[in-house]
C-alpha positions in Angstrom: -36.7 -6.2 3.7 -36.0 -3.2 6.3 -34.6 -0.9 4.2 -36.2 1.2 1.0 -32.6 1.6 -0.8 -30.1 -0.9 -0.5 -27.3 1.9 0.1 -24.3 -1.6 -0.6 -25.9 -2.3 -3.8 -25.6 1.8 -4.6 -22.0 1.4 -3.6 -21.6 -1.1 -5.8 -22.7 0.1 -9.0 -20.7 3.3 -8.2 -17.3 2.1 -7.5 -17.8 -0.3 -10.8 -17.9 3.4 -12.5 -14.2 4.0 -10.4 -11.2 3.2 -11.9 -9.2 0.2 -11.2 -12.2 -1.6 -9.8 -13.6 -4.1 -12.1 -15.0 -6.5 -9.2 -16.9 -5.6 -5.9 -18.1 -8.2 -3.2 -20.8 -7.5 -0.7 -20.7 -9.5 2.8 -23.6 -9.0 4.4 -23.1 -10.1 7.9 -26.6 -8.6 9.1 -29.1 -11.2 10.9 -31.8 -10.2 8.1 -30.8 -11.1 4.5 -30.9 -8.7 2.2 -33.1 -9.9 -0.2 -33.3 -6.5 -1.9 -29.7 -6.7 -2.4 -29.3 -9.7 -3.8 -32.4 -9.1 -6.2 -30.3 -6.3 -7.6 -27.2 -7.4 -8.1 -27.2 -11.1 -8.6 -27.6 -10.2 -12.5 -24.0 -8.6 -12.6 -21.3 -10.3 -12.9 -18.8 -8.3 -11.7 -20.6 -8.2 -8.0 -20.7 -11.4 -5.6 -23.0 -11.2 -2.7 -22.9 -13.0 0.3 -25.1 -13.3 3.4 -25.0 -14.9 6.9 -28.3 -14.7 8.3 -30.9 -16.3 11.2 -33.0 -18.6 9.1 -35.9 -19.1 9.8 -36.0 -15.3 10.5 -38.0 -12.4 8.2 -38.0 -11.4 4.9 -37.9 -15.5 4.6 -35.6 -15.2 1.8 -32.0 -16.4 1.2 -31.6 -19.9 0.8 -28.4 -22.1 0.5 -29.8 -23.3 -3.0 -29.6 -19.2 -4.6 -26.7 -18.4 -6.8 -27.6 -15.8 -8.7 -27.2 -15.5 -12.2 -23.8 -16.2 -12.5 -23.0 -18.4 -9.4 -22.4 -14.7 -7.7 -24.4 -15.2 -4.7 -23.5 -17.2 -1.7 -26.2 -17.4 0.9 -25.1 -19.2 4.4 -28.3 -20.0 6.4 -27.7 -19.9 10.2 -29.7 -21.6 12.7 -31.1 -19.3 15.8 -29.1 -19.3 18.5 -25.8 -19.4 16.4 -22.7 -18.7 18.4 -19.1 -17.8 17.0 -18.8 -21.7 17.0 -21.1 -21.8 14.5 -20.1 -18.7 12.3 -16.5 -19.3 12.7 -16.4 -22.3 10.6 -19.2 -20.6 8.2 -16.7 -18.1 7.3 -13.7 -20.3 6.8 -15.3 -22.8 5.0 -17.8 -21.1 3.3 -17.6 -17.3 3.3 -14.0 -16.7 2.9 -13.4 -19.1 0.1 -16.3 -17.9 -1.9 -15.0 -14.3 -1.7 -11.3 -15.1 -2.5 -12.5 -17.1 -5.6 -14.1 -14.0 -7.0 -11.0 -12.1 -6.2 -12.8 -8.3 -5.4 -10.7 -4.9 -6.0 -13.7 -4.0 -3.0 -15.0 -5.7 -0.6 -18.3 -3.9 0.8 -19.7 -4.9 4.3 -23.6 -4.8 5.1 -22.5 -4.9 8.6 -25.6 -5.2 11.0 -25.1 -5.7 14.5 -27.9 -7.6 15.8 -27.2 -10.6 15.9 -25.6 -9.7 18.7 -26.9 -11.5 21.7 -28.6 -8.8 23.7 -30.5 -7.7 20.4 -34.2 -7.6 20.8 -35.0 -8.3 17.5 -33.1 -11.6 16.7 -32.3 -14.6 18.5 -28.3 -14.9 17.6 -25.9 -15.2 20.6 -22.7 -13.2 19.0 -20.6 -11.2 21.3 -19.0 -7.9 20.0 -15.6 -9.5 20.1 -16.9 -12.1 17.7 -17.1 -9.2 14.7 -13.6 -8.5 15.7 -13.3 -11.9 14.0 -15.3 -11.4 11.0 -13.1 -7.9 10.4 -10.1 -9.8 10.4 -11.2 -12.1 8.1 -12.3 -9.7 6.0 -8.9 -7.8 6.0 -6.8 -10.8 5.3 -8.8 -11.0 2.0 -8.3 -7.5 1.1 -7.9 -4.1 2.7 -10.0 -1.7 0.0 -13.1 -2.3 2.2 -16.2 -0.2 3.2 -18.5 -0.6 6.0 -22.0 0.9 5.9 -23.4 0.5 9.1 -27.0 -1.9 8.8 -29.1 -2.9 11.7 -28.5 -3.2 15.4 -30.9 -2.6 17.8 -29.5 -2.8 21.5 -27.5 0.6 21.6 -24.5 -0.8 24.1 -24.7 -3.5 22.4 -24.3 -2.0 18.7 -21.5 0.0 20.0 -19.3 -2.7 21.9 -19.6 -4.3 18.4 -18.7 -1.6 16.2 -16.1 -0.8 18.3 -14.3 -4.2 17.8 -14.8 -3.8 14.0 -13.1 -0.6 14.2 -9.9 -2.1 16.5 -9.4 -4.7 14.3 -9.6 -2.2 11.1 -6.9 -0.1 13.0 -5.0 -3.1 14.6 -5.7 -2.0 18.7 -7.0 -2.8 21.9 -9.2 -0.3 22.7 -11.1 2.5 21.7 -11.2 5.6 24.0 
């Protein structure tokens, strides 16, 4: 993959050594999958991982057939050129029911920006509203969450996007 540590699967293990969490979930909503990731913690139980990614897109990894050792992986293949239309759906029906079934005391987001559609290095067509959408989501499951910042590529881009993940963690309009 693109990155030498995987700093969700480090967040992981660490707030299993917390008190009062026993279960952590890691949506990774970056346009790579994080094969390194999964690789780690598929063999724990108490961590579910879960990836939307452009397939066919580098490492190559991350098919819809992987569950991990103990049915703790959930990987959502998405063609390139995927809009909300297509990710909407992905989440309701695939993402979000996964992640309540394993019922996480934290929820960790790999969020990477770029599949944005003015990313140069994908070919996704997401608007930074759209991961306005996946942050509700994500708060209706649970609000002990964490957000570690992944890839994104176009800078005006990456900060429209991150700026409607932060509005809909606060519950505003707009960031000034």
């Amino acid at each position: 993959g693109f990155c030498i540590f995987s700093n969700a699967a480090i967040t992981a293990f660490y707030a299993l050594d917390q008190p009062n969490v026993n279960r952590v979930a890691i949506l990774d909503w970056d346009v790579h999958h994080g094969n390194g990731t999964q690789a780690i913690v598929e063999l724990n139980p108490n961590i579910a991982y879960c990836s939307l990614h452009e397939s066919p897109q580098y490492p190559g990894t991350g098919a819809a057939n992987e569950r991990g050792f103990h049915n703790n992986v959930l990987n959502v293949p998405m063609r390139s050129g995927s809009t909300i239309t297509d990710y909407q759906p992905a989440f309701e029906q695939a993402i979000m029911p996964f992640l309540a079934n394993f019922q996480p005391d934290l929820l960790i987001v790999s969020a990477g920006y770029d599949a944005n559609q003015d990313d140069p290095l994908a070919g996704m067509c997401l608007q930074p509203d759209d991961y306005h959408f996946f942050t509700q989501q994500c708060l209706r499951l649970t609000q002990n969450i964490v957000f570690g910042l992944e890839g994104g590529y176009d800078l005006e881009a990456l900060s429209q996007s991150v700026a409607a993940t932060i509005q809909a963690c606060l519950n505003i309009d707009s960031i000034r």
